[in-house]
N, C-alpha and C positions, 0 to 999 in steps of 0.2 A: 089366740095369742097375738097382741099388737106389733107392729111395726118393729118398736124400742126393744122388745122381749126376742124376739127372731135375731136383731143385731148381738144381744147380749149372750145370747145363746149361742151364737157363732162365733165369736170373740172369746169361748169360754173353751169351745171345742175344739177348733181348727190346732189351738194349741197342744193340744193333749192327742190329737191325730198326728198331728208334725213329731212327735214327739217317741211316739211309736216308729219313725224311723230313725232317730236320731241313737248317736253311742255316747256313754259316757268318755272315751276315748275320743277328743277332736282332732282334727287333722289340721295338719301344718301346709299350708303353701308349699312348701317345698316337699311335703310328705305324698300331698295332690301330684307335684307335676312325675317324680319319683315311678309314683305306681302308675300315671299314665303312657309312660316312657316304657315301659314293661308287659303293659298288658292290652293298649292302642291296639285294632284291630289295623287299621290303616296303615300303621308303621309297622305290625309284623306281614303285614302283604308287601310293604317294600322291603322288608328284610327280604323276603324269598324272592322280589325281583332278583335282590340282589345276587342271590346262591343262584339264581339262573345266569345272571351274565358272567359266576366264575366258571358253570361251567361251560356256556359258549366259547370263553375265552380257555380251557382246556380243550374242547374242541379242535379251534382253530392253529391253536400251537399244534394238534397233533395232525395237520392238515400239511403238515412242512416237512412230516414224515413218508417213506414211503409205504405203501399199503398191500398188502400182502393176502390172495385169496387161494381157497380151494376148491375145486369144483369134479364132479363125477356125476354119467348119465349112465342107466342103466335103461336099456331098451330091447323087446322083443320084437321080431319081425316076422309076420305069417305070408305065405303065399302059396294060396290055394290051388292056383292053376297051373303051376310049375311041376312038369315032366322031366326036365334032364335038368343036369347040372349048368350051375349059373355062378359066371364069376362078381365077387361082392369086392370094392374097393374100400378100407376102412385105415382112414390115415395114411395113405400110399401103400398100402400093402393089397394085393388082390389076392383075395380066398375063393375059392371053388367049392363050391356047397350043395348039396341036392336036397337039404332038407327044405323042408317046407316052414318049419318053424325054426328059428335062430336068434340066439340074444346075443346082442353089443354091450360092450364096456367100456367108459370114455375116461380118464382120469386128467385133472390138471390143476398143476401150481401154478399161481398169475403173480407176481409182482410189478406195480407200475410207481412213479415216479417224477412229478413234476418240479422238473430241476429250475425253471427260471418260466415264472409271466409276465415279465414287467415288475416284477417284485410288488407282484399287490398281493400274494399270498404272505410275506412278512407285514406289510400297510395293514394291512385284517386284521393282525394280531394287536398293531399299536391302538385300529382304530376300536377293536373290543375293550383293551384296557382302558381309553376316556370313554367308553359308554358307561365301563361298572365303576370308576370314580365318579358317572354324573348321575348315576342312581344312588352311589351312597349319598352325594348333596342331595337330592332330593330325600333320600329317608331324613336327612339333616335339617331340610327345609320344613315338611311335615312336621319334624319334634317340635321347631321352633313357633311352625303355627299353634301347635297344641296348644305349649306353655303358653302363648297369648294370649289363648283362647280360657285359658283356667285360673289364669292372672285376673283377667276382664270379672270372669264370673266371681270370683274368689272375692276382688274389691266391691261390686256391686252386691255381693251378699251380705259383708261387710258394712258398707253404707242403706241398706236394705233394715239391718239388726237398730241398726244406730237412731235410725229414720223412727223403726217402729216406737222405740224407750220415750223419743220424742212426742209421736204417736198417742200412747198411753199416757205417759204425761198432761198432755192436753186432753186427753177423755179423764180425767181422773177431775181436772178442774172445771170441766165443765162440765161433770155431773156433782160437783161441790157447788156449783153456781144455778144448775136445774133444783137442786134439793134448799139452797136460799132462796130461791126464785118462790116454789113454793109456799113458803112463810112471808114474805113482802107479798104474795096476792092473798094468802089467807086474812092481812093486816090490810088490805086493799093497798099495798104500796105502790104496783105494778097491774098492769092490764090481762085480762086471758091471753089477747094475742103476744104479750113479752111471754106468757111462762110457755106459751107456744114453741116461741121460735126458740127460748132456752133448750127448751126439749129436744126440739129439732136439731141443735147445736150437739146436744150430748150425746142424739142418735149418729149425727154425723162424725163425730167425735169417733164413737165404735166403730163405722162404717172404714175409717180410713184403717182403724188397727186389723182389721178382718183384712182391709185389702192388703199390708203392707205383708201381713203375714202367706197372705197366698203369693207373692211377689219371690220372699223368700224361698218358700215351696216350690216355686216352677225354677227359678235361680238356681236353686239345689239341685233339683232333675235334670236340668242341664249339664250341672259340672259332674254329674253321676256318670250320666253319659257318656260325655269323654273320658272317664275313671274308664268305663266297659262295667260299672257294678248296676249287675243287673239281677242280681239275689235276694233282693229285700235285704239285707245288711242294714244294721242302722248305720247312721253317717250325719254326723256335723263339724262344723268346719271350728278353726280356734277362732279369737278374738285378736285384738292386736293393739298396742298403745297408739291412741294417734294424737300424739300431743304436737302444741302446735306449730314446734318444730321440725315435724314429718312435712307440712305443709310447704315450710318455708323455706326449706333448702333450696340447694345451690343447683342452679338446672343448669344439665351438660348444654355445650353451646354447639348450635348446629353444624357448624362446618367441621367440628373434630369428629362428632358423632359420626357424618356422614362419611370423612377418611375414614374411619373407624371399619366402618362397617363394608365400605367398597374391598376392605381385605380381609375381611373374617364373616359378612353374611356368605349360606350358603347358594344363594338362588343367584348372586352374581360371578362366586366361581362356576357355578355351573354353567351359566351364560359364556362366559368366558373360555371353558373345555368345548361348549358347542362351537364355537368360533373355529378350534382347532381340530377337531374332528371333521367340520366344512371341509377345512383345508386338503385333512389329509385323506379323505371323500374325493378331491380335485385329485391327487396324485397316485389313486387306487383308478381313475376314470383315464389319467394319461396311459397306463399299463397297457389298457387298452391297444395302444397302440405301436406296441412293444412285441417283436416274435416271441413266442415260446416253444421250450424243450422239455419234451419227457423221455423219460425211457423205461421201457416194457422189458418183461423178462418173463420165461414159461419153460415148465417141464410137462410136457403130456404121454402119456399110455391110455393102451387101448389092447380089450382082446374080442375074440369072435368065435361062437360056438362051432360054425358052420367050416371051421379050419382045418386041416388035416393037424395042424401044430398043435399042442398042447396050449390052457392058456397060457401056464408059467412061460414056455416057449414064444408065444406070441410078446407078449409082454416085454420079455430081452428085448427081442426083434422089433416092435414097436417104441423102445424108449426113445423120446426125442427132448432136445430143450433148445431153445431159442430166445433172440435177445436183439433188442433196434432199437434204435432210438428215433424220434420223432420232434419235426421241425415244422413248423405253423406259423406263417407270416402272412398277417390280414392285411390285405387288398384292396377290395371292396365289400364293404358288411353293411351297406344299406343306410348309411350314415349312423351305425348303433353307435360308435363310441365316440363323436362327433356329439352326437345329442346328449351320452352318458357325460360328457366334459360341462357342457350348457350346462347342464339343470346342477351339476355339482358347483359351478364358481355362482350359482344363483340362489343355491341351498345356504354359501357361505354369505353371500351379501346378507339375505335372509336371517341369517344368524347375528351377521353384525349389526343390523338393526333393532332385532330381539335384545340383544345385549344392553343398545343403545338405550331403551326405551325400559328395559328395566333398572337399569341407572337413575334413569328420571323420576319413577315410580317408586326409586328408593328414597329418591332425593326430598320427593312430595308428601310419602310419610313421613319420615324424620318434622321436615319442615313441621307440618300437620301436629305430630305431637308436640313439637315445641310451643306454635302455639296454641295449644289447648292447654299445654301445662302452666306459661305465661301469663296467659288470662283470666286461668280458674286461679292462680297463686295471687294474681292483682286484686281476683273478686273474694278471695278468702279473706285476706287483711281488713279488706274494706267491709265483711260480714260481719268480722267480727266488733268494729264499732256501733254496725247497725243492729247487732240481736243485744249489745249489750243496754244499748237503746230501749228497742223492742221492750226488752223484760223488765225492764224498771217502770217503762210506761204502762205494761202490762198488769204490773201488780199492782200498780196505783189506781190503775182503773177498776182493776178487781175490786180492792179498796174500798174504792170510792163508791160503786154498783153495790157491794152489801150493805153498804150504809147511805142508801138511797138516792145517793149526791148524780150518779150518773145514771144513763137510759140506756138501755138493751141497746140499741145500734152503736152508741161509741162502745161498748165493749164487745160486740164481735168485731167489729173495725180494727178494735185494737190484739183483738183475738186472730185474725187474718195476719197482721203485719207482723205478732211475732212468728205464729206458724211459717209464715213467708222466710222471714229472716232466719228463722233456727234451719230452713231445709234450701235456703242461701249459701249457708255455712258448711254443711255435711256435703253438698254437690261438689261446691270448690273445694272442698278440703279433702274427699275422695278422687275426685279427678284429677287434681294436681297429684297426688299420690301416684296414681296408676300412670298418670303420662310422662312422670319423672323415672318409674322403673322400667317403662317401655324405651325410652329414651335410654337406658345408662345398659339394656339388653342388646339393642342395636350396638352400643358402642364395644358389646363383646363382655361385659358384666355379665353376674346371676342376677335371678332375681328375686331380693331378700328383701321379705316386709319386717 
């Protein structure tokens, strides 16, 4: 099988293999981000961060409670060498026992109480609630990369489809100009090496629709990806007008965008809750240096086999309860909470620079898409004078080439500048697309194609 027959054969299949995943049911941009948002492996592992920092922060609320235990030891005690009687002390009480073997019984209620630390046991509490508002911005953060990330793919698949019609297009006419080719050298019109390089044109021709279609293919698997469909499902995406008013719209202007977005992106509230949790990191590290009070509280019992008393009788006689309170004023601690103050107002600097720099990093995308959107929108306009160009010069060459006027080189020359110019046209006109919804997302918009 030659060369031209392998491409023709793979330009015949690839489709009908693509094809076998595909649904008649396509999916909408918004139908993509929708079921990403649902079923995102990534974003259901921050969901359950999330359920963990509600329950840290129930936790910590019940930490401002006091806590309440029960406890009992039950023990036997042997003494093999024991000839007389021997008194046993158990709770204050002394028993006289001559067994050799005798079991104890210990009962007790504990309640304790930490009434004041420095008040870092309520600071716990405030600083667990900006830990789980800075984990929901981050699930917020993640969603929002998604949708960028299925936008990107969505429009590239998009200009992928569009790419290939043009693709086929130009093999279709250049195996119209291999099959003329033919007849002008059967007619001696043309030389072996023009029907050559025709050929070679119309291989090349295939070559590029084989590529654009596996471009598609792996574009697809991509955005599969982030769906999570990984069932073999078939899947293909809708279409979309893109007339050339989609192009040409009005692009948001940077500095609104960028207010925009300093109060409604997620990654800069959260920088910002860092900041304040620094803070109040600092004011959990002063406590440190604050006495603290608790106070204890206990009921205990206790009985003893070796007793003359009964145990119910012991038990009476053993009931005790007690209650103190307790006062703790640090001195010298080796400079801990000296050093715990350090690193905490250096944790907030730290923060405030993090913040800082994610500002700027907002700032630079924004920028960034503007101009990408600006100068794919300047190179669209100007496309579209040069493919109209291109195609008029194209067909007159055509023209001209079956009716023997031109030479194999000025028609692939002229064959290169439309191709040129038609995928001139589909790059600005897709790129400006995508950087003007990227653009109008930051500024807190959807994003609807």
């Amino acid at each position: 099988m030659s060369y031209k027959n392998y491409l023709m054969c793979g330009a015949f299949c690839l489709p009908a293999l693509c094809a076998a995943g595909q649904d008649s049911t396509k999916w909408s941009l918004q139908q993509c981000i929708d079921y990403a948002i649902e079923h995102n492996i990534q974003l259901k592992q921050n969901e359950i961060a999330e359920q963990q920092g509600a329950a840290d922060l129930a936790q910590k609320r019940a930490e401002l409670f006091p806590s309440l235990s029960f406890s009992t030891t039950q023990s036997i005690s042997y003494r093999p060498l024991q000839e007389s009687a021997s008194n046993i002390v158990t709770n204050g009480i002394a028993n006289n026992s001559t067994n050799k073997f005798t079991e104890n019984g210990n009962y007790g209620l504990n309640a304790s109480w930490t009434v004041w630390d420095g008040g870092a046991n309520y600071k716990n509490v405030k600083a667990q609630k900006l830990q789980n508002q800075i984990s929901a911005l981050t699930t917020q953060t993640t969603a929002n990369s998604i949708q960028e990330q299925i936008t990107q793919l969505y429009i590239q698949i998009l200009y992928s489809k569009d790419a290939l019609e043009v693709n086929r297009s130009m093999a279709e006419t250049a195996q119209s100009q291999h099959e003329r080719g033919k007849e002008m050298f059967e007619q001696g019109q043309i030389s072996k090496a023009d029907l050559t390089q025709l050929e070679s044109q119309a291989a090349s021709a295939e070559y590029d629709c084989v590529a654009t279609q596996t471009q598609i293919a792996n574009y697809t698997r991509q955005l599969k990806e982030l769906l999570e469909i990984t069932d073999g499902r078939k899947f293909d995406i809708q279409g979309i007008h893109t007339a050339d008013d989609v192009a040409t719209q009005i692009i948001p202007n940077v500095g609104e965008v960028y207010q925009a977005a300093l109060n409604s992106r997620p990654e800069i509230q959260s920088g910002r809750l860092n900041v304040d949790a620094a803070e109040l990191d600092i004011d959990i590290a002063k406590a440190g240096y604050y006495p603290s009070i608790s106070i204890t509280a206990g009921i205990g019992d206790s009985h003893y086999s070796g007793s003359r008393e009964s145990a119910g009788e012991q038990m009476k006689q053993n009931l005790n309860a007690s209650a103190g309170v307790t006062l703790s004023i640090p001195i010298f601690d080796n400079k801990r909470n000296k050093t715990n103050l350090k690193k905490a107002k250096l944790t907030k600097m730290d923060s405030e620079l993090q913040l800082q720099d994610q500002q700027k990093q907002l700032y630079s995308t924004i920028e960034e898409y503007w101009l990408n959107a600006y100068n794919n929108q300047q190179q669209y306009v100007a496309s579209l004078a040069q493919l109209k160009s291109a195609q008029s010069s194209y067909e007159l060459l055509d023209e001209q080439f079956k009716n023997g006027l031109k030479n194999i080189v000025e028609l692939m020359n002229g064959r290169d500048e439309l191709m040129s110019a038609q995928q001139n046209k589909l790059q600005s006109q897709y790129n400006t697309l995508l950087h003007i919804q990227l653009l109008k997302f930051y500024k807190g918009e959807s994003i609807n194609l």
